[in-house]
C-alpha positions as CSV (number, residue, x, y, z in Angstrom):
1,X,147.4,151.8,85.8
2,X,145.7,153.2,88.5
3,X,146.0,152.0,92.3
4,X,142.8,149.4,92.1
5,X,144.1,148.1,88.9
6,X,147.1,146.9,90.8
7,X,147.2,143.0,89.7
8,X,145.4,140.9,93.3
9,X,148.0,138.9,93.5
10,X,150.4,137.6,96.4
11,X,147.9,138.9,99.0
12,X,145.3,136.9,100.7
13,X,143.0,138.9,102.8
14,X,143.0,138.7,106.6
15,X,141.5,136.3,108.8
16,X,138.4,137.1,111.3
17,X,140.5,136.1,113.8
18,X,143.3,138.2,113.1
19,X,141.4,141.4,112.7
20,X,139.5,140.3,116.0
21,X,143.0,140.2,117.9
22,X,144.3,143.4,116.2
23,X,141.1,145.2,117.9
24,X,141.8,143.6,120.7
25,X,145.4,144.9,120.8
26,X,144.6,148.2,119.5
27,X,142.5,148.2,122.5
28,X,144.4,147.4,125.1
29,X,147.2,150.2,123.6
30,X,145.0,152.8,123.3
31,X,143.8,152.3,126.7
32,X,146.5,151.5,128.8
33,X,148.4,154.1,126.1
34,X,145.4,156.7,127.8
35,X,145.6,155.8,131.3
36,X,149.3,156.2,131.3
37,X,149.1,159.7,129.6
38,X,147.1,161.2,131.8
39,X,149.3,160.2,135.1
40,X,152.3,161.5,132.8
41,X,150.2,165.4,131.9
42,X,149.5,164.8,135.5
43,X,153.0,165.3,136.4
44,X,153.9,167.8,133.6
45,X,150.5,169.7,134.8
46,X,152.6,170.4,138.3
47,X,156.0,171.0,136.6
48,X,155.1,173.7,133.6
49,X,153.5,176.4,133.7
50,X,150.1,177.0,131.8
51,X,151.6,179.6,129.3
52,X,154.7,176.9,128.6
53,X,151.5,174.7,127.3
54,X,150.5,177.8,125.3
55,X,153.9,177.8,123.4
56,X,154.0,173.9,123.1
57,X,150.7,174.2,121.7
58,X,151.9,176.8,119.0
59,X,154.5,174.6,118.0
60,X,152.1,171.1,118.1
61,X,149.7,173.1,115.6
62,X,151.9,173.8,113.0
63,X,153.4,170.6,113.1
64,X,150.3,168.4,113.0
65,X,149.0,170.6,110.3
66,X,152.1,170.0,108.0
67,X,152.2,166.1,109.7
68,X,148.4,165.7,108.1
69,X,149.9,166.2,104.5
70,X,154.1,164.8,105.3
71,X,153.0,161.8,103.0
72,X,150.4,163.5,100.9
73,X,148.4,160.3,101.7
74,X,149.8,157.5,99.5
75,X,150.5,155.3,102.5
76,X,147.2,154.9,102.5
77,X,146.9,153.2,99.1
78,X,149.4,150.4,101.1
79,X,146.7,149.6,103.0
80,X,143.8,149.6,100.8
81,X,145.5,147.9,98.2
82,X,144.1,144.1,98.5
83,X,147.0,143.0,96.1
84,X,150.7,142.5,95.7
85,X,152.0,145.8,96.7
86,X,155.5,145.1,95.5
87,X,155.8,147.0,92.5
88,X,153.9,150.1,94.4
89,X,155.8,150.4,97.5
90,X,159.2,151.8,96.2
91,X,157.7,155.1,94.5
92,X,155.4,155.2,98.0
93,X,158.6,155.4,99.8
94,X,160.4,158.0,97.3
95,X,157.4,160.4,97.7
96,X,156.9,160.1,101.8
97,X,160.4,160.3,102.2
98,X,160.8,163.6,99.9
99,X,157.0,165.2,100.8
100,X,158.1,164.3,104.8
101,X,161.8,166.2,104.4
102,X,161.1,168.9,102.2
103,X,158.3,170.0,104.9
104,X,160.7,170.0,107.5
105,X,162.5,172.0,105.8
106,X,159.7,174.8,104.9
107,X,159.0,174.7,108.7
108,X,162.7,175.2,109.9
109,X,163.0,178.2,107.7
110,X,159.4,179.7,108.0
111,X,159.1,178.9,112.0
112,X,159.8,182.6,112.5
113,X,156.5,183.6,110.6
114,X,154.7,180.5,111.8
115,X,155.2,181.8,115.1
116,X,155.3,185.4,115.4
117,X,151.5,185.0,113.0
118,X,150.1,182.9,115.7
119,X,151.6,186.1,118.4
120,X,153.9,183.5,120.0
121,X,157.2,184.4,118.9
122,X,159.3,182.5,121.5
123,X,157.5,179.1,119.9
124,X,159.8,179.3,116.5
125,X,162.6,177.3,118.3
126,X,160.1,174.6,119.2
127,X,158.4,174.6,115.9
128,X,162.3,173.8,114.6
129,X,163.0,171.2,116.5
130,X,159.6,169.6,116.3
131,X,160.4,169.2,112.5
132,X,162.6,166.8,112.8
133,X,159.1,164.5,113.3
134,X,158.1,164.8,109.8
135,X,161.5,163.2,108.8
136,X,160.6,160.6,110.9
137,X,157.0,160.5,109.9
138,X,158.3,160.3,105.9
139,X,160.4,157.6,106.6
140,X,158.4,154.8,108.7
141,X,155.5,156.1,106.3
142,X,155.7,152.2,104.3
143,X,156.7,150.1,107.4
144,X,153.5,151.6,109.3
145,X,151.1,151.0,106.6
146,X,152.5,147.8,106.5
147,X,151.8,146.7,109.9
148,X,148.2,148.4,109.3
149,X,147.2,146.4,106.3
150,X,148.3,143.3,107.8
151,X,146.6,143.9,111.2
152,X,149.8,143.9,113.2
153,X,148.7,145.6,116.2
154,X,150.9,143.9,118.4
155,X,153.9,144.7,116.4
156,X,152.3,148.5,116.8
157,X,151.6,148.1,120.7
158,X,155.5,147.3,121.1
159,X,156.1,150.2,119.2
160,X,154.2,152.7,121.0
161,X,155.0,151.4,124.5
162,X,158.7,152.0,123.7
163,X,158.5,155.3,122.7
164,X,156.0,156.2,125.2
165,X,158.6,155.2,128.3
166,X,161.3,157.1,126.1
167,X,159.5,160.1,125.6
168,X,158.4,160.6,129.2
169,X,161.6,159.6,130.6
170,X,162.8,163.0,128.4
171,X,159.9,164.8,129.3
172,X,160.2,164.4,133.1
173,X,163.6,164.9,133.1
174,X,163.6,168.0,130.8
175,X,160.4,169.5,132.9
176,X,162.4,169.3,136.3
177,X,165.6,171.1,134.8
178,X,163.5,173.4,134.0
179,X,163.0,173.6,130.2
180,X,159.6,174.1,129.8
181,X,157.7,173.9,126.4
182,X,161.5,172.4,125.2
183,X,160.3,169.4,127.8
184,X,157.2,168.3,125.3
185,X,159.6,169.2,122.1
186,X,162.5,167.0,122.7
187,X,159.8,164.2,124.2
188,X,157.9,164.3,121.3
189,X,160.8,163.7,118.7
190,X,162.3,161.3,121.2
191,X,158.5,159.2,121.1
192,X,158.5,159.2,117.2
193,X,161.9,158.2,116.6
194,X,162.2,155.1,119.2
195,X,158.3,154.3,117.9
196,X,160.0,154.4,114.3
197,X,162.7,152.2,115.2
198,X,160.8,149.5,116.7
199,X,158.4,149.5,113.6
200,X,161.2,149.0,111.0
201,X,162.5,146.4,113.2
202,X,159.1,144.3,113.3
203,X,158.5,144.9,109.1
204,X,159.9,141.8,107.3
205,X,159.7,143.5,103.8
206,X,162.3,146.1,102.7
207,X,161.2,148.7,100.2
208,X,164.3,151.0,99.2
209,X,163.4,153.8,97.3
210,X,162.2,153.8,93.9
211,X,160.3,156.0,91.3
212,X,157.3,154.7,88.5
213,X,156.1,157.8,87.3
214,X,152.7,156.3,86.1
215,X,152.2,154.4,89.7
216,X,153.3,158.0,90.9
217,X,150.3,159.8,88.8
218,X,147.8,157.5,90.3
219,X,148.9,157.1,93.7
220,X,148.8,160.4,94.1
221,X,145.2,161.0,92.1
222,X,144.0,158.8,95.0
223,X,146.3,160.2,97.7
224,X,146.2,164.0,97.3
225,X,142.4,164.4,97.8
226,X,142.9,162.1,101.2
227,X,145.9,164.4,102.4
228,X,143.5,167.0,101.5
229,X,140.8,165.8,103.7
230,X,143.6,164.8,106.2
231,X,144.8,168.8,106.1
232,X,141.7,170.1,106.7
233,X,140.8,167.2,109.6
234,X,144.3,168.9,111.7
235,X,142.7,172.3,110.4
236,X,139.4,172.1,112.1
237,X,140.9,170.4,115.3
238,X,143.8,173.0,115.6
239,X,142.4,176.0,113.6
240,X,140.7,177.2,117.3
241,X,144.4,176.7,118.9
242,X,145.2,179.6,116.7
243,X,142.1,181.9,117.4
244,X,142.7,181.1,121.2
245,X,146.2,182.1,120.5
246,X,145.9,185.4,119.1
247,X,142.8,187.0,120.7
248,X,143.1,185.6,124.4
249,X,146.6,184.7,124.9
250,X,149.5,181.7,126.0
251,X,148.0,181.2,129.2
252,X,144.2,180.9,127.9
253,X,145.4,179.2,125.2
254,X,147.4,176.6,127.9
255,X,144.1,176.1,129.5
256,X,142.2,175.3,126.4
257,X,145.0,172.7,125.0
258,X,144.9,170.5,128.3
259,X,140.9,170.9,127.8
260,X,141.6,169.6,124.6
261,X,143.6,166.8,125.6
262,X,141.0,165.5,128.2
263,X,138.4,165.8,125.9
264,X,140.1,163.8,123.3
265,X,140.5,161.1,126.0
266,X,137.7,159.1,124.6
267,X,138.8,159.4,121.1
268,X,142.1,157.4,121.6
269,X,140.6,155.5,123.7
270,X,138.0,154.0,122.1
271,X,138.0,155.3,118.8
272,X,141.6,154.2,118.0
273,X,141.5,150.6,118.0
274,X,138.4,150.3,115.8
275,X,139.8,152.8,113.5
276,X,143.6,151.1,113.3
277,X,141.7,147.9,111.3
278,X,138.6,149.9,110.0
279,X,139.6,150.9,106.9
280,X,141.6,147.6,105.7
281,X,138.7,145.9,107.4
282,X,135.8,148.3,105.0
283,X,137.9,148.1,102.3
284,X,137.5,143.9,102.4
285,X,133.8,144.4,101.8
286,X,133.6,147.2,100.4
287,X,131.6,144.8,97.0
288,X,129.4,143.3,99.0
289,X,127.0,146.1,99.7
290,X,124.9,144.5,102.6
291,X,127.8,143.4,104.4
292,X,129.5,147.1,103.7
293,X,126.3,148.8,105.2
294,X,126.5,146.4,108.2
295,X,130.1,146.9,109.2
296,X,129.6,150.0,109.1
297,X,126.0,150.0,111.8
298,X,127.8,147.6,114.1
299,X,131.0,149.1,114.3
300,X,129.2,152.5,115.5
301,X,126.8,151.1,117.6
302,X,129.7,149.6,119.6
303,X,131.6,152.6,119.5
304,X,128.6,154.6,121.0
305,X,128.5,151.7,123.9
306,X,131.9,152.4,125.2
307,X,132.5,156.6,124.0
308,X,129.0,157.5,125.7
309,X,130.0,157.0,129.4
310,X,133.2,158.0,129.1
311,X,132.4,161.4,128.0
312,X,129.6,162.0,130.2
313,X,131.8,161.1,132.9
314,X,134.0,163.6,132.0
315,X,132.3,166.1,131.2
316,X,129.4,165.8,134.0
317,X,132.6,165.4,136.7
318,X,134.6,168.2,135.0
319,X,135.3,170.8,137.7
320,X,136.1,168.1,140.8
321,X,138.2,166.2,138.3
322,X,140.2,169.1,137.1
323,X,140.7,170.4,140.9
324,X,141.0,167.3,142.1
325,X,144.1,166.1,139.8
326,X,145.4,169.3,138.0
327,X,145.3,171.4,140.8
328,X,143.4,175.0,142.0
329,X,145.6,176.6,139.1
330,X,144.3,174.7,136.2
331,X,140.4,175.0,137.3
332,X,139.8,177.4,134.4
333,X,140.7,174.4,132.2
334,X,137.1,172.9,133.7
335,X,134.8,175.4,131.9
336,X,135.3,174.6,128.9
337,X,136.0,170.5,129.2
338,X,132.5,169.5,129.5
339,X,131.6,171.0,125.9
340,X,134.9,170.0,124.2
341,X,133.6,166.2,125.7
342,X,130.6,166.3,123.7
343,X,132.9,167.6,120.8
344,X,134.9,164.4,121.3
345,X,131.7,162.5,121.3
346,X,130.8,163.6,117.8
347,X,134.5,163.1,116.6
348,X,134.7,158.8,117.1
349,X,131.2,159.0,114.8
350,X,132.4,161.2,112.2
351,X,135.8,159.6,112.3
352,X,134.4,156.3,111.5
353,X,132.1,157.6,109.2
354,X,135.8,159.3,107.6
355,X,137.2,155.4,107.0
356,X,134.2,154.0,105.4
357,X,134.3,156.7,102.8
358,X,137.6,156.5,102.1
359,X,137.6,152.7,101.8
360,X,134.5,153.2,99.2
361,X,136.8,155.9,97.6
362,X,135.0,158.1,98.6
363,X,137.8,160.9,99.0
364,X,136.8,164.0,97.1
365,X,133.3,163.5,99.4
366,X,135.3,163.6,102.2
367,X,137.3,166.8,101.2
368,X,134.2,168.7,100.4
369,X,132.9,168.0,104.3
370,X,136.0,169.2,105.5
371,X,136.0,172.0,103.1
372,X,132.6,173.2,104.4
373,X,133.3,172.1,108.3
374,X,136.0,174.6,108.2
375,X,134.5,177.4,106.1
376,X,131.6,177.2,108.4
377,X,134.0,176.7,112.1
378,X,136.8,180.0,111.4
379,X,134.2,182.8,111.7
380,X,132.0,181.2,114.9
381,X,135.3,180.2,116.5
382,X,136.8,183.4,116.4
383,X,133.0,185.5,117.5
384,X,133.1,182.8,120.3
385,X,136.2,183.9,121.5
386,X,135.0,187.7,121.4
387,X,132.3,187.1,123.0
388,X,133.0,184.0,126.4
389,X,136.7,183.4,125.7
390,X,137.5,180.1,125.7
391,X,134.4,178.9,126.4
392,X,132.9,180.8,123.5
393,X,135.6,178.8,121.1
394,X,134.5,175.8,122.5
395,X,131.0,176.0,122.3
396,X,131.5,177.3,118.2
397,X,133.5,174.0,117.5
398,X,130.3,172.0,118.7
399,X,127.5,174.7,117.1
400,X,129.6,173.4,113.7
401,X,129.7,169.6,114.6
402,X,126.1,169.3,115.5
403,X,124.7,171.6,112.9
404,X,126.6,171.6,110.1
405,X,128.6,168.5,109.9
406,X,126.6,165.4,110.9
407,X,124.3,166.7,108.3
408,X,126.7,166.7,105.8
409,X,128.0,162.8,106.7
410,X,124.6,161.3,106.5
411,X,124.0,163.0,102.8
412,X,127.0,161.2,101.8
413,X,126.6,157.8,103.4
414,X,122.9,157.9,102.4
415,X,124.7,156.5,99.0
416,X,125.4,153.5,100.8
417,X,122.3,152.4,102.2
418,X,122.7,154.0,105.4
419,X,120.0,156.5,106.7
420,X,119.9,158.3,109.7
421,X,117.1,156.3,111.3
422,X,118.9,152.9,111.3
423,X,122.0,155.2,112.6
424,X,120.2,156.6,115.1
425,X,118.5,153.3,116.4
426,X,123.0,151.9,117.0
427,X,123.3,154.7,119.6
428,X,119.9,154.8,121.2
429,X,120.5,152.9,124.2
430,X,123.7,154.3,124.7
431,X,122.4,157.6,124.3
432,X,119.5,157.0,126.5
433,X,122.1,155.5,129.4
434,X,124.1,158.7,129.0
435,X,121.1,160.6,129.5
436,X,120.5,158.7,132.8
437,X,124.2,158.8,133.6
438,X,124.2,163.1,133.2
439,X,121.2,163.0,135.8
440,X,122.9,160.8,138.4
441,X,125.8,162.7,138.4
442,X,124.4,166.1,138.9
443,X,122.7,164.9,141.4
444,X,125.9,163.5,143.2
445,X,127.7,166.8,142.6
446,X,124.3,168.8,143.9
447,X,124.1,166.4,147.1
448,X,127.4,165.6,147.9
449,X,130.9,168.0,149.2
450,X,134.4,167.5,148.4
451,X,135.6,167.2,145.0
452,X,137.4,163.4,145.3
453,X,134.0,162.0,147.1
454,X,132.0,163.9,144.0
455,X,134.3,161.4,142.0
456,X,134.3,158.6,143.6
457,X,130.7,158.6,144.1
458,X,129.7,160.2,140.6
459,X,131.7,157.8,139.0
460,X,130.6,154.7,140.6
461,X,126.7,155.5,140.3
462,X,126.6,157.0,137.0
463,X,128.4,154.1,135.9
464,X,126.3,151.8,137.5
465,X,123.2,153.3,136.3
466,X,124.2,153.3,133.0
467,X,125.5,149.5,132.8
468,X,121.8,148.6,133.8
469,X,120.5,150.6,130.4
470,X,122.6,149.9,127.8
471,X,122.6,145.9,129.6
472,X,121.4,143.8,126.7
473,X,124.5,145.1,124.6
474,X,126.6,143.4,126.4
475,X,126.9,140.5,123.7
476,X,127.3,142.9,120.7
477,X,130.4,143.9,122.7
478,X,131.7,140.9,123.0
479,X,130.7,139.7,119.3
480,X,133.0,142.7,118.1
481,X,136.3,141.8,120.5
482,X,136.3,138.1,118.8
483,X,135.1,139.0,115.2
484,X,136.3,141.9,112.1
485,X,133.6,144.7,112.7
486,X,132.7,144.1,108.9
């Protein structure tokens, strides 16, 4: 039997409403989850030192490497599945629970190599600790996918708002005694394992282990190439914390993760929510091949709306905002924000464009993108470093995205009935009010002194320049926030 011949039974599929208010409270986690992380890295910015970022960040790529694969991607079967998922659950469990611990264990005993490969030798401790998170990640594999596939969101905001106090309770309190990279270890582990405890408490089914060796065959035929794809997703977006690493050093490399970090702001914040109901949401009308192709046009199009500002805000404002709220010792960490941004940008399209192909099964697709995107990233990533540093790394990762990559999505949606023209017409009037927002806030920076009043005034006039473009959107917005983007 394989996972879509699962008998549709004992499921009905979800409401309008309900996936309307589990955007809605995917939103308001992912922001207020944002806006709360960057007062907390705020803090942590002041209290460790940039090279104790460079051996966190060691530590953080190893483990989401190893986290992309903990559950070699059958949780995601949970949440495509459209049927009863009561015979399939059990054998889901046994093989995120086994996959998730017997990876811990290959990174306890090999963080020594991990970490003297990547030059950071002092890291191996952290890498240790930190793999007590793919335990975690094994074992709330079912109850997460659970709250995914029956848009739960609120259940997940509870979740994450626990662990977040938690973890920067630890992390603040760790960073002031002085423990350094430890800080970001023990809060991480502390995040994910109050997070965990709150999801098994809001899951009303119980799955105990089990084992179908058949349902094992083809969960994993559908999962492995998915875990695949996921692999080489944490590869591309880590794979240039490892060149940074070893050519240019912990302290360049501390400078390039909180880059990283800022950039990615846009991602979580507005990527997130859509993507927490996007693929149950695909996956509903995935047969109806108008309606597929429409999900798919809005759902982007809105993205664009909200992502666009945001990253021209950031990365047009990137020096004031750095000195202004990091401080004079993290101003490096400004050269290379402003291309990472545009980086980010690309990410919430091609992410999206990641969920509709795996709802239309389209996973060995995926895998061969990824394939190429990282074939095509390693070599430019580490000739950028030779040749501007961290800069150079950063420019590489979006020489690969522009050139390479969105190519390679739009050859395997075309499929699908989407072409790049209709594509391109979603994001033209963002695009176009980004465009105006980039020239007002030169200007600003050009006319105006002091970095908080190149801010304040940047921000406000960009902002309001490009709310008068993109205007007329304002209902397709709205539509989304109340209605499934399908």
């Amino acid at each position: 039997m394989t996972v879509e011949e699962t008998p549709a039974t004992g499921a009905e599929p979800a409401s309008t409403g309900r996936v309307g208010s589990a955007i809605r409270w995917s939103a308001v986690n992912s922001l207020l989850g944002r806006v709360c992380q960057v007062g907390v890295s705020v803090a942590l910015a002041r209290l460790i030192a940039p090279e104790q970022f460079g051996v966190f960040a060691v530590a953080l790529v190893v483990l989401n490497i190893v986290l992309s694969v903990s559950e070699m991607g059958v949780s995601v079967a949970l949440v495509r599945e459209r049927g009863d998922i009561s015979a399939m659950a059990p054998t889901v469990t046994t093989l995120s629970i086994a996959s998730g611990s017997a990876l811990a264990l290959i990174c306890v005993v090999g963080a020594p190599w991990f970490s003297g490969a990547l030059n950071t030798p002092e890291a191996a401790g952290v890498i240790q600790l930190m793999s007590v998170a793919l335990v975690i990640a094994g074992v709330s594999a079912v109850p997460g996918a659970l709250l995914q596939r029956g848009f739960r969101q609120d259940h997940k905001f509870a979740a994450d708002t626990a662990g977040f106090v938690v973890g920067t309770v630890v992390a603040i309190g760790a960073a002031v005694a002085g423990f350094g990279a430890w800080s970001l270890a023990w809060s991480r582990i502390a995040t994910n394992l109050v997070s965990a405890v709150v999801v098994f408490a809001y899951t009303g089914e119980r799955y105990r282990p089990g084992f179908d060796a058949a349902r094992a065959r083809a969960l994993l035929g559908f999962g492995l190439p998915l875990a695949g794809s996921s692999l080489l997703v944490f590869g591309v977006m880590n794979v240039d914390y490892i060149v940074v690493g070893s050519a240019l050093g912990t302290v360049q490399l501390g400078f390039y993760l909180l880059a990283f970090n800022l950039s990615s702001w846009p991602v979580g914040a507005f990527s997130a929510p859509v993507r927490s109901v996007s693929l149950a949401a695909f996956s509903q009308v995935r047969d109806d091949p108008d309606r597929f192709q429409r999900s798919f046009t809005r759902a982007l199009g809105v993205l664009a709306l909200f992502t666009v500002p945001a990253c021209v805000l950031l990365a047009a404002l990137s020096d004031p905002l750095v000195r202004a709220v990091y401080g004079e010792r993290w101003a490096p960490t400004a050269q290379v924000l402003a291309l990472l941004v545009l980086l980010g940008a690309f990410r919430v399209a091609l992410e999206l464009g990641y969920d509709f192909l795996a709802s239309a099964g389209r996973g060995r697709a995926v895998l061969v993108i990824h394939v190429v995107w990282l074939a095509a990233l390693v070599p430019l990533l580490a000739l950028g470093a030779h040749l501007d540093g961290i800069r150079g790394v950063a420019a590489a990762h979006v020489v690969v995205a522009l050139v390479v990559i969105v190519p390679a999505y739009l050859l395997a949606l075309r499929p699908h009935g989407l072409r790049a023209g209709a594509l391109g017409a979603a994001v033209a009037r963002p695009a176009l009010g980004g465009v105006v927002m980039v020239v007002v806030a030169l200007a600003v920076r050009r006319l105006v002194d002091g970095t908080v009043a190149q801010l304040l005034l940047g921000g406000v006039l960009a902002t309001a320049a490009y709310a008068a473009v993109v205007f007329p959107l304002r209902h397709e917005a709205l539509r989304l926030l109340r209605r499934s983007p399908a």
